[in-house]
C-alpha positions, -999 to +999 in steps of 0.1 A: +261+746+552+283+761+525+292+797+532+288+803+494+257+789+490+225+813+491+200+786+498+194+761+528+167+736+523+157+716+561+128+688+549+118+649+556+140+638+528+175+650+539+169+645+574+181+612+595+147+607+612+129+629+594+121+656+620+142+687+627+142+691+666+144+722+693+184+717+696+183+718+654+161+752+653+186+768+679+216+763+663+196+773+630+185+806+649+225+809+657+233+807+622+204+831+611+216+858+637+254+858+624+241+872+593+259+848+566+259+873+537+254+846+514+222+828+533+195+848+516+169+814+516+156+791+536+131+764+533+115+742+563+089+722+551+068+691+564+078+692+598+053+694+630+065+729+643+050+737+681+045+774+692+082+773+706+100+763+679+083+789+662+098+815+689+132+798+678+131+804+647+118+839+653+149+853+677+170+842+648+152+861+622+145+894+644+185+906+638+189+890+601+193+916+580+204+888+547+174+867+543+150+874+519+129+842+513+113+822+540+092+792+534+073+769+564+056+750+540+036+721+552+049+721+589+016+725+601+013+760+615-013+773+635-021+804+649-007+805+680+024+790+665+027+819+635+019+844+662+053+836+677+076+835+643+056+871+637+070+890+669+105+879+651+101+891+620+079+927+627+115+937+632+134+920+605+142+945+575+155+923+547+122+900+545+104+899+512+089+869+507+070+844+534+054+810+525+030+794+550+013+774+523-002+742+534-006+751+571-035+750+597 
């Protein structure tokens, strides 16, 4: 990722296989915890997230204090799964915007 750019975008089309893994989401959650001043978006969509993938992504989120917009569209989210993401963000400050569209 460019450090200047505010946006990261993770779907099918500009991945090799087309799925984004466990060892993919943890060095995302590394990234989201350093607090990039410039990473204010991110956008997962159409991937086939399981309940710890969703913790991943959460432990990043809970110290990011840059990211405003968050979207998991399509990834096929269910409740068990958003339950996990929402223990990481209850503590996140910077959060304003959360799309879950086209989930479970």
């Amino acid at each position: 990722m460019d450090h200047n750019e505010t946006r990261c975008i993770l779907s099918k089309e500009n991945q090799r296989d087309g799925t984004i893994g466990e060892r993919e989401l943890l060095a995302l959650s590394v990234v989201l915890s350093e607090n990039l001043p410039n990473f204010m978006e991110l956008e997962i969509s159409c991937q086939m997230f399981n309940a710890n993938m969703l913790n991943i992504i959460g432990a990043g989120l809970k110290n990011n204090t840059n990211l405003v917009r968050l979207s998991l569209n399509n990834d096929y989210i269910d409740d068990q799964c958003l339950s996990n993401l929402l223990q990481g963000l209850y503590d996140n400050p910077s959060l304003e915007e959360l799309d879950l569209s086209h989930n479970r």
